[in-house]
C-alpha positions, 0 to 999 in steps of 0.5 A: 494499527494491525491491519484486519485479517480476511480476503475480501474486497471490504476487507483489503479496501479498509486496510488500504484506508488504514494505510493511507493514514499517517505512515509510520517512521520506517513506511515514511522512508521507504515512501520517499525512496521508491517515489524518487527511484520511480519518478512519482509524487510521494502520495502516488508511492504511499498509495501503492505501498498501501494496496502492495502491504493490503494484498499482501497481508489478504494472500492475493496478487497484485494484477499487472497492468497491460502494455 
C-alpha cells in the first residue's frame, strides 16, 4: 500500500482514503494506544493517524486547532 507522492489536496485526500483502510499489524498497535491515552474511540485514533502519516509524507503541517 505506498501511498501516492504529491502536494495536492486530491493527493493527500486519497492517501488518507488508503489509510482508513484495513491498518497494518504495527499501524493497529499503535491505534490502540494513542485512543487510550487520548480517551478517544479506536476509529477517531485511526482517522487522525491517517491525516498525521498523509501530510506528513505530502511535506505539509497539520493546522492546530484554536482554543
Amino acid at each position: 500500500m505506498p501511498l501516492k507522492r504529491g502536494k495536492s489536496q486530491k493527493t493527500i485526500s486519497g492517501n488518507i482514503k488508503e489509510l482508513m483502510k484495513k491498518p497494518s499489524k504495527a499501524r493497529s498497535k499503535g491505534i490502540s494506544t494513542l485512543a487510550k491515552k487520548q480517551g478517544i474511540t479506536r476509529k477517531e485514533a485511526q482517522r487522525r493517524q491517517a491525516v498525521a502519516i498523509a501530510l506528513s509524507s505530502a511535506g505539509k503541517a497539520l493546522r492546530k486547532r484554536k482554543k
